[in-house]
Steps between C-alpha positions, in 0.01 A plus 500: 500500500667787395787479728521193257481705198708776621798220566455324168540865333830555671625202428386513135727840517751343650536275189446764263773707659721234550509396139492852342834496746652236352359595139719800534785328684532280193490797305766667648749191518418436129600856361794478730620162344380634170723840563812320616486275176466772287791718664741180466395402099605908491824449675619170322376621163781843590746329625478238188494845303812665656642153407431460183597871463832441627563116238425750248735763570756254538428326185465839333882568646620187404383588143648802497846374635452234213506736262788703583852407348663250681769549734866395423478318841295178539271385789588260705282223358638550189758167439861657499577310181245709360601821652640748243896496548545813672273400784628159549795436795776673498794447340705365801220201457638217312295289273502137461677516248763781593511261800608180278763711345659649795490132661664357182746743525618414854559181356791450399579334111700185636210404722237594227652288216477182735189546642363170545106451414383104427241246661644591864565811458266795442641808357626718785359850662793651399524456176297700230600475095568790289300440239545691183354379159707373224508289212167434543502416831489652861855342699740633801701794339865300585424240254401697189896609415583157590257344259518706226910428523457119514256547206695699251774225590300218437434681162844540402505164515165368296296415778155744567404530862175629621273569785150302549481593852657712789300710817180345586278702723330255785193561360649339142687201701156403711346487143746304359530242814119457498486387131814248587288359811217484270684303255639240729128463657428320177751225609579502838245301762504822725499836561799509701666274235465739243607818703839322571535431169430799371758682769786283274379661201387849565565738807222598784493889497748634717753230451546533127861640390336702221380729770837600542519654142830308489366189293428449174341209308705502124405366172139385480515285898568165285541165669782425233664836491810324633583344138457843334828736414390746721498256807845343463659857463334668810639189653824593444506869495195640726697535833739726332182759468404404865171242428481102589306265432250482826350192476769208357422163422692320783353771778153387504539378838646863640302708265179351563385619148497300195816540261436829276765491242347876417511619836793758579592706793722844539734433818771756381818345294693411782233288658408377166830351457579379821169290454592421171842408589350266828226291282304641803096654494451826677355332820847319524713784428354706780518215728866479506589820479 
């Protein structure tokens, strides 16, 4: 019996030790978890402080170098359009539009004046106006002298010329073409019925001769400006100041544009009267010469 006893006792110790064991085994693993955790909330919270430390600083830089005078010299992302002039390209860089005037020049006058722009024909790469403004108007500088002769002749004589139209931009011709091809959308039975139509009447950008800055509309663009005064004497004396009459009655068919008695065109005087002279449009002329 109390061999019994004595073996229940050590195994009742046995159970006690065993569990105070793993009482302080759990212990210990818990403050080691408990530790780690701590010591890597510590580490993320500095690093998130060195960080934040270091946004700031920037920031506070970038407020200071915002506040400072700004250099003549622009940053890079700053558009070069918007760039002060001293820091754009150099001057050896040509503009676009130092570029359209060195290409004009290369040009030479003969082949300028008879530049050929119509349905067919879109105005060429190398050819750029030089527009200046006058008499209300912006127009190729070689017809202005011209004009203002032809005028102050017409004068002399009773008859008042004047200008209703000369350069378009493209922007201006698309404009004016859309409101045609609305216009003939009221009447034509499609789409593609009205465009053609409206290609007889007005130019698609591009192919419009007042690009050229060498065309001018005169007098109000009336259908009946062909009875008037002013019609019958340009018809007898406006190749001897270098224009024609672009678009004639009887060329429809070469032309491809509607007769516009108010429609004339600067080919230089010798051209001018060689056409005159021939009955011929400008498409013919340069066809047989």
């Amino acid at each position: 019996m109390k061999k019994q006893k004595f073996l229940k006792f050590l195994y009742a110790l046995a159970v006690i030790i065993f569990m105070a064991g793993c009482t302080v085994a759990c212990t210990y693993l818990f403050l080691a978890a408990y530790d780690l955790g701590a010591r890597s909330v510590i580490a993320d919270h500095n690093v998130s402080t060195a960080s934040t430390g270091t946004s700031d600083s920037a920031a506070s830089s970038a407020s200071i170098a915002s506040s400072q005078p700004v250099s003549s010299q622009a940053t890079s992302s700053q558009p070069a359009s918007e760039q002060p002039a001293s820091s754009q390209a150099p001057s050896s860089q040509i503009n676009s539009s130092q570029a359209s005037e060195v290409r004009t020049a290369t040009v030479p006058e003969s082949k300028r004046e008879l530049v050929l722009v119509n349905l067919d024909n879109k105005i060429p790469n190398w050819y750029a106006p030089r527009l200046v403004n006058e008499l209300g108007f912006q127009m190729d500088s070689s017809i202005v002298q011209p004009f203002e002769k032809m005028r102050a002749a017409a004068s002399k004589d009773g008859v008042s010329l004047w200008i209703s139209s000369a350069y378009r931009s493209n922007e201006r011709q698309n404009e004016l073409f859309q409101q045609e091809v609305e216009q003939y959308s009221k009447t034509c039975p499609t789409y593609a019925q009205a465009l053609a139509s409206a290609e007889k009447s007005v130019a698609k950008p591009g192919y419009s001769e007042h690009a050229t800055g060498l065309a001018m509309d005169l007098n109000g663009v009336k259908d009946d400006f062909d009875t008037t005064p002013a019609f019958r004497w340009l018809s007898q004396h406006a190749q001897d100041y270098g224009f024609v009459l672009r678009y004639p009655k009887d060329k429809q068919s070469i032309t491809k544009i509607k007769y516009e008695p108010w429609h004339y065109r600067y080919v230089g005087v010798q051209n001018a009267k060689a056409i005159k002279k021939a009955g011929q449009c400008l498409e013919e002329y340069l066809k047989n010469r």
